[in-house]
C-alpha positions as CSV (number, residue, x, y, z in Angstrom):
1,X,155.5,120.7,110.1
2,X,155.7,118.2,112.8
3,X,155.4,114.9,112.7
4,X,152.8,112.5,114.3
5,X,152.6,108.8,115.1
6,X,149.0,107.7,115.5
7,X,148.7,103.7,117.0
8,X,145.4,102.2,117.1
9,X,144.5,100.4,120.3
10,X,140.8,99.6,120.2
11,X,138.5,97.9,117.8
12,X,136.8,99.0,114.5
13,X,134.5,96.3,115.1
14,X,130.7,97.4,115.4
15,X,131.8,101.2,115.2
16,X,129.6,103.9,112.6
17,X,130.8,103.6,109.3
18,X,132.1,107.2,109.0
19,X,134.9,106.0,111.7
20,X,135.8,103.1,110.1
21,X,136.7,105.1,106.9
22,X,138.6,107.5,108.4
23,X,140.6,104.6,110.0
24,X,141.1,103.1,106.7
25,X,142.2,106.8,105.0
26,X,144.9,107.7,108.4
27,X,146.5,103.6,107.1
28,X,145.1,102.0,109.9
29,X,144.1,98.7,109.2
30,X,144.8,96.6,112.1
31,X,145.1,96.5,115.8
32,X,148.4,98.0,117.3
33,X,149.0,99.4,113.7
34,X,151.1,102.4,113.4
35,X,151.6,105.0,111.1
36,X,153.2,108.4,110.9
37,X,151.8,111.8,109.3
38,X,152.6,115.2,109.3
39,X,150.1,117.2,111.3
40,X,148.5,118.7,109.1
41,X,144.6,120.5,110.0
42,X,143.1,117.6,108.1
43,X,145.0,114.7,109.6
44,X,144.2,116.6,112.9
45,X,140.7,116.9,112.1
46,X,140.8,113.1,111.6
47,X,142.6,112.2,114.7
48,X,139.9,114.4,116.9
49,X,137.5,112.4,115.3
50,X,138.4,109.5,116.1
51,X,140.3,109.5,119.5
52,X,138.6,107.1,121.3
53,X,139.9,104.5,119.1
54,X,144.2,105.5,119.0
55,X,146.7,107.0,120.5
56,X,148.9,109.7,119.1
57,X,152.3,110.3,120.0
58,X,154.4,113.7,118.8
């Protein structure tokens, strides 16, 4: 599967809990944080979810 790299660029501050865990479980802890995944559905799933919030490069 491909590989992912998923950078956080806006804030967790004052977002719905639900978002924030799902930024803690994608390894996202801090600002311009980045991590890389395989793209999996689930990881997908997550990154749809929270898109407002990152940026994903392939």
């Amino acid at each position: 599967m491909d590989k992912i790299k998923i950078k956080q660029v806006r804030s967790r501050i004052g977002r719905p809990k639900d978002q924030k865990r799902t930024l803690d479980a994608l390894g996202l802890r801090k600002m311009q944080s980045v991590v890389e995944h395989t793209a999996t559905p689930q990881i997908l799933g997550m990154v749809a979810k929270i898109k407002h919030l990152i940026t994903v490069v392939e």
